[in-house]
C-alpha positions as CSV (number, residue, x, y, z in Angstrom):
1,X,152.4,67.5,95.8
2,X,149.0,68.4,97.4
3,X,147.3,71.6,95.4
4,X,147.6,74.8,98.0
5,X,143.7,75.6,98.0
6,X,143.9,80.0,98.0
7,X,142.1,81.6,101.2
8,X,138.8,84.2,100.3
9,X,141.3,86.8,100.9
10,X,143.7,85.6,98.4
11,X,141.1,84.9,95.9
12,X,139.8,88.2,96.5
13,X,143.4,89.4,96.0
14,X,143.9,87.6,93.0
15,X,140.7,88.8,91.4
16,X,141.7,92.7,91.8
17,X,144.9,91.8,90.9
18,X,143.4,89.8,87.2
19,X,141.2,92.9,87.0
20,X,143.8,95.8,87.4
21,X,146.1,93.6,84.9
22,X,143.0,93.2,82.3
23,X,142.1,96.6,82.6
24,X,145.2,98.0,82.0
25,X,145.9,95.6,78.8
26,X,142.6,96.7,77.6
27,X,143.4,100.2,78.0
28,X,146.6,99.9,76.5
29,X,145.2,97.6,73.5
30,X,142.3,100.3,73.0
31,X,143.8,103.5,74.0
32,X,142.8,105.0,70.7
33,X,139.0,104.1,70.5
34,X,138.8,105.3,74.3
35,X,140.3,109.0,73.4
36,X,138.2,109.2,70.5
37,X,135.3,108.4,72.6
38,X,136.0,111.1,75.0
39,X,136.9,113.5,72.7
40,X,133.1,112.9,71.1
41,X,131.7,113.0,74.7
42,X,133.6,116.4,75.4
43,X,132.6,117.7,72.0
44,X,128.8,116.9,72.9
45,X,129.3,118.8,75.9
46,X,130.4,122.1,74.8
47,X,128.4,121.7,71.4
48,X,125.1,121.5,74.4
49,X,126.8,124.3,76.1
50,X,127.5,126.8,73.0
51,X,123.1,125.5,71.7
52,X,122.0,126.7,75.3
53,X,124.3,130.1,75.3
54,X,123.2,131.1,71.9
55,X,119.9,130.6,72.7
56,X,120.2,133.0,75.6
57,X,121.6,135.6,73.8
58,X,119.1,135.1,70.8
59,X,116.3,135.5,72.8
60,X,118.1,138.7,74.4
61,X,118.4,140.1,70.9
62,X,115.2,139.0,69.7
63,X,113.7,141.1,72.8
64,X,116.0,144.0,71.8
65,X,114.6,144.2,68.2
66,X,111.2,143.6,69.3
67,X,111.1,146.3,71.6
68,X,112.4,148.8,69.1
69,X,110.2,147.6,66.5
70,X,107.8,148.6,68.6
71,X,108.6,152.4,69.9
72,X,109.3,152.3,66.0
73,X,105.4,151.3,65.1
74,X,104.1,153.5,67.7
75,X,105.8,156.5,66.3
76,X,104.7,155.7,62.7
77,X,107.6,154.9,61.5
78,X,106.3,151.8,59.2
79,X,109.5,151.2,56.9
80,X,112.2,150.8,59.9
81,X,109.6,149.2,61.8
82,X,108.7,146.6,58.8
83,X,112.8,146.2,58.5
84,X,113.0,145.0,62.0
85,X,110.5,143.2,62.6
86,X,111.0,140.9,59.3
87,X,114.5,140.3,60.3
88,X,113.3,139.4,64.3
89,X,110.7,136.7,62.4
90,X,113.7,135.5,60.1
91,X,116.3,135.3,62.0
92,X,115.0,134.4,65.4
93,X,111.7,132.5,64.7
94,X,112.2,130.0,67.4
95,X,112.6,132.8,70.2
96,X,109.1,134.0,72.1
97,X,109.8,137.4,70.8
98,X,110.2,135.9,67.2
99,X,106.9,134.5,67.5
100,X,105.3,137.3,68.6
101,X,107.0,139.7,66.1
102,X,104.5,137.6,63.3
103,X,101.7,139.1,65.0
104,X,103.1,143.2,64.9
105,X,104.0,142.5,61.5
106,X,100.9,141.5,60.3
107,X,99.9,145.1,61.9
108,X,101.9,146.9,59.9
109,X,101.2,145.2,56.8
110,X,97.7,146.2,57.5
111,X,98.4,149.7,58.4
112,X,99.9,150.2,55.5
113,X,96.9,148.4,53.4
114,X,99.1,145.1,52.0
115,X,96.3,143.0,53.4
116,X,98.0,140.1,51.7
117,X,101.0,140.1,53.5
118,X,99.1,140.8,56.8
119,X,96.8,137.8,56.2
120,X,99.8,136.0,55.6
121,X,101.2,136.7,59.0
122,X,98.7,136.8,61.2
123,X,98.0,133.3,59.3
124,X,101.6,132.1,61.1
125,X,100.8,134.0,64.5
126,X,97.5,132.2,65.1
127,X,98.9,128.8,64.1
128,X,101.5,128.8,66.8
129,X,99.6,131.6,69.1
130,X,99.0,129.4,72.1
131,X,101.7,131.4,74.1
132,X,99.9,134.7,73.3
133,X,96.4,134.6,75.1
134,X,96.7,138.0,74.9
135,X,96.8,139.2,71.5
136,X,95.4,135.9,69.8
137,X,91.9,137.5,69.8
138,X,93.1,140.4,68.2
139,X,94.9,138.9,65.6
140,X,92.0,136.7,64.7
141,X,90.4,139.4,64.4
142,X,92.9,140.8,61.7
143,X,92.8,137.8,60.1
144,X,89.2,138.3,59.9
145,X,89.3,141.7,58.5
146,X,91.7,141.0,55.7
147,X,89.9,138.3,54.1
148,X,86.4,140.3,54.3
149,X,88.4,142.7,52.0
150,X,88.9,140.2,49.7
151,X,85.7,138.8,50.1
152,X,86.2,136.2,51.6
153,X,83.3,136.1,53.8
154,X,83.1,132.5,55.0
155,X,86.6,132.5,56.4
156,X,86.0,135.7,57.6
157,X,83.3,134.5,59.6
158,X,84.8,131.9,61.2
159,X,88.0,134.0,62.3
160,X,85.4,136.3,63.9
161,X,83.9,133.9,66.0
162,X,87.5,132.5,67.2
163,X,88.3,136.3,68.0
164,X,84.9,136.4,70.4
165,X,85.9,132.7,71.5
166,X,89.1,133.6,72.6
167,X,88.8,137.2,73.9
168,X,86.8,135.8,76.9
169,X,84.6,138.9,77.3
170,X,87.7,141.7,77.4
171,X,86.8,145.4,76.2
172,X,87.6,144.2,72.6
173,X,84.9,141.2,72.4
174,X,81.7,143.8,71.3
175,X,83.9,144.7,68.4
176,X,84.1,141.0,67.3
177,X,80.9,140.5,68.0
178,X,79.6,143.2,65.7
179,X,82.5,141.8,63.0
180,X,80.8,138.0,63.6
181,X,76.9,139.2,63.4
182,X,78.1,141.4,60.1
183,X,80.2,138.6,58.4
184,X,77.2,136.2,59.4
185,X,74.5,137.8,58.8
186,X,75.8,138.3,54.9
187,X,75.9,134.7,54.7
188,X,72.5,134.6,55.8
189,X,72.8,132.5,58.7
190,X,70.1,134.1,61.1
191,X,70.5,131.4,63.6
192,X,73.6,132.0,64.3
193,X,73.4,135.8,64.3
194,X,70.7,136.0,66.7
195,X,73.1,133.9,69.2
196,X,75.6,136.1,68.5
197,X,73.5,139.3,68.9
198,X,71.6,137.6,72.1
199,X,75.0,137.6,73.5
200,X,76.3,141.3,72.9
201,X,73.0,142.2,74.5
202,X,73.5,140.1,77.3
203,X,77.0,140.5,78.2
204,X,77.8,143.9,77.0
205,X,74.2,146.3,77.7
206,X,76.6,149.2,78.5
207,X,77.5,149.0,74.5
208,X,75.1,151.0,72.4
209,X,77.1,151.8,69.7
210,X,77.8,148.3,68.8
211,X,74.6,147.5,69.7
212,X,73.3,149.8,67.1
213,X,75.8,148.8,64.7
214,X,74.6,145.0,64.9
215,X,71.1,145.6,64.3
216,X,71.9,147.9,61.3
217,X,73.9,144.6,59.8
218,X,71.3,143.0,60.5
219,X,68.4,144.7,58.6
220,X,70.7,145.1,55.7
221,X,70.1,141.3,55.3
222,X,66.5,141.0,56.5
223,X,67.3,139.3,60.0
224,X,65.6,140.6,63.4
225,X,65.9,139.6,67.1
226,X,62.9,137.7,66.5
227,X,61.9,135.6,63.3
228,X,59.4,137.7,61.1
């Protein structure tokens, strides 16, 4: 009996129709792995969903403390203020708002004289303060403050010129420049104070009382505009 040879059509036929049939058996012989695997898959989802939500509402509360923590500092009242704002960096340190709270901590710390604590935190704010253009000067500048208190003159010198660096000439940068020629010039590195000096003159002529205030730190440790 000659061998019926099957058309394309029917081989096409026959092909969906070995496919539906294996599919199905496979379904049926791994129905269990395959709702397990969609249950994962649905579990990812709404575990992604729930991450993104929470992080919404975080950084909505993180703003809310903030914000009180700060009509809080500006009406002196340091304890509440100090409350909030070390539960916004605890609790909500990946936020924007979290991160920023480190740097009005540090203030408060230093208003109320713990210049420990406010090294400490502006020490966190300027490590991670590349979203805060801003206030990165200032809190350099902080930082600089708290370890010239504790004699710490080196490190204070360096945080000084990082304040000028980054303040890119605002109303602020004559005050870091008198903190950097002070700081220097008690290290005794003329060279450097005279650049420093050269440029308060240059940039800032308008300034007098920082002017004034440089050249007094300055004969204090025997260095002039020009070498004697």
């Amino acid at each position: 009996m000659t061998e019926k040879k099957l058309t394309r059509h029917e081989l096409k036929e026959d092909f969906l129709v070995t496919g539906a049939f294996r599919a199905r058996q496979y379904l049926l012989e791994n129905r269990e792995k395959l709702l397990w695997g969609m249950a994962a898959l649905v579990l990812l989802i709404l575990a992604a969903v729930w991450f993104m939500k929470s992080r919404r509402e975080g950084g909505a509360q993180a703003e809310t403390i903030l914000t009180r923590a700060n009509l809080e500092l500006q009406t002196q009242q340091l304890p509440l203020a100090l409350q909030d704002l070390r539960l916004l960096v605890e609790k909500h340190s990946g936020t924007r708002a979290g991160q920023e709270g480190l740097y009005y901590l540090a203030n408060a710390y230093f208003q109320l004289g713990d210049y420990d604590q406010a090294e400490h935190y502006y020490g966190r704010f300027v490590e991670r303060s590349g979203n805060f253009p801003v206030i990165t000067a200032s809190a350099y500048a902080g930082l600089a403050i708290c370890l010239e208190l504790k004699g710490k003159t080196k490190a204070a010198a360096e945080n000084f010129k990082k304040a000028v660096e980054a303040s890119q000439k605002s109303s602020q940068t004559p005050d870091y420049l008198v903190g950097a020629i002070r700081t220097h010039a008690a290290l005794g590195d003329s060279a450097q104070v005279r650049s420093f000096f050269a440029r308060l003159k240059k940039d800032f002529p308008i300034y007098r009382e920082q002017i004034n205030q440089s050249l007094l730190h300055m004969g204090m440790h025997g260095i002039y505009e020009q070498p004697q």
